[in-house]
N, C-alpha and C positions, 0 to 999 in steps of 0.2 A: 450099684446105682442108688443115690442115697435122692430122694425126694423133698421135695422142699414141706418143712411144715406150715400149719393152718395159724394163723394172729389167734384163732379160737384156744388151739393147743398153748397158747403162751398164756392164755389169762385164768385156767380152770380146770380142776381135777388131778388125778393120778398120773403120772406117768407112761404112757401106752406106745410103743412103736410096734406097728404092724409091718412083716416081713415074710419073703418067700422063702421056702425052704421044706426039708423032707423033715420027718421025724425026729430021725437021726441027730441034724444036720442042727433044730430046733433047741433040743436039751444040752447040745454040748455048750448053747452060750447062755445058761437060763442067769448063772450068775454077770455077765458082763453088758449081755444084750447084742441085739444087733451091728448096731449102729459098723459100716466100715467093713461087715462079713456077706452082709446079704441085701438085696433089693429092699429099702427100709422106708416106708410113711412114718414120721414124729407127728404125735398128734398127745392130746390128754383127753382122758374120759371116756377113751374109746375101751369097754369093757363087754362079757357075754349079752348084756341086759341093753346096753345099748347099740348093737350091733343086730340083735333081734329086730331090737323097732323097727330096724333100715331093712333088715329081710321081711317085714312084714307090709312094709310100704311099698318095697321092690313087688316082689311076689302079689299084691292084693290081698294079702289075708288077715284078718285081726290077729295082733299078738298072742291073744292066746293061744291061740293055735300052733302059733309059732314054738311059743312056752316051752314047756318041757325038758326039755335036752339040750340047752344053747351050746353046750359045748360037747367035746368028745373028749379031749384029754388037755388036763390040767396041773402043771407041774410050778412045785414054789423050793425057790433057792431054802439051805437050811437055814438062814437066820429070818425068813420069813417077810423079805421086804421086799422079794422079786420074785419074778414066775413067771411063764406062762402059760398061755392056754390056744388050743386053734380056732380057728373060724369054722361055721360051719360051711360044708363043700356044696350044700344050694345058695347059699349068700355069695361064696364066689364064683358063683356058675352065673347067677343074676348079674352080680357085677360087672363080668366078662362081657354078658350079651346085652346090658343097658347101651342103648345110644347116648352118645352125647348129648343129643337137644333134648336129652329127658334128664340131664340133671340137675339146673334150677328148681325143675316140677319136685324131684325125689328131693331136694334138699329141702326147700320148703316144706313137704309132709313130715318130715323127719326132723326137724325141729319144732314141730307141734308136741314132742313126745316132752314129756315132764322131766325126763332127767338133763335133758340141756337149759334148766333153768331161763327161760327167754332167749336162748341161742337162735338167729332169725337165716332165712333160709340160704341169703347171701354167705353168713358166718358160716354154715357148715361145708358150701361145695364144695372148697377148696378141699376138705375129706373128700367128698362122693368122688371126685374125680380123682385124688390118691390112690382111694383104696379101689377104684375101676384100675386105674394102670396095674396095681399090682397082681390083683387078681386074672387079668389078660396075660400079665408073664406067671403068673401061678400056671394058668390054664396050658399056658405054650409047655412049659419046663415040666408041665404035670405033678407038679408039685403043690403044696398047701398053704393057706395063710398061716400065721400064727401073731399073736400079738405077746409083744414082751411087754412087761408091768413093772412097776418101781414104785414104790413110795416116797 
């Protein structure tokens, strides 16, 4: 099931498709990407640092707290223009159990963070709610995020 991308993902940043899938399942497409193999959100920009902000708004905590450790495991193609890396599994545990009428509110906080450069709260839902589906079939299939990258 391929997810519709965000007008945000068309106008800014990196390349990022976030998808479900095991380990395994992750690095066999690090060079080609999801897209057509696994449950897939297209978005841009969606990277460790900014996936933080949105577990930090979900959860209540100041980022830095958050800090640290955004990722677990990070894997880049050999010629170095694609990779990915997972999510972490409290960002998609939050995801899962956000309600829906709480995602203007989360989208809104989450484009207060400075890496979406005036991204306004309307601009991001259509992520919040992406990456909520996916993370609910993460959650079912027991399996993980993972976001693939491209330059």
């Amino acid at each position: 099931m391929e997810l519709p991308d965000s007008q945000l993902g068309k106008t800014m940043g990196m390349l990022s498709d976030v998808f479900v899938a095991d380990r395994n399942e992750a690095t066999a497409i690090l060079q080609d990407g999801p897209i057509g193999a696994f449950p897939t959100y297209q978005a841009k920009s969606l990277d460790p640092v900014t996936l933080g902000r949105l577990e930090a708004v979900l959860v209540a905590k100041p980022f830095a707290q958050i800090g640290g450790k955004l990722t677990t495991d990070h894997f880049e193609s050999e010629s170095g223009e694609s990779g990915i890396h997972d999510v972490r599994r409290s960002l998609v545990e939050a995801l899962a159990a956000m309600p829906s009428e709480a995602v203007a509110r989360t989208a809104a906080d989450w484009a207060e963070a400075e890496e979406w450069y005036g991204a306004t709260g309307p601009d991001l839902e259509p992520i919040v709610r992406g990456l909520m589906q996916l993370a609910a079939l993460a959650r079912q299939a027991n399996k993980s995020l993972w976001v693939w990258w491209s330059l």
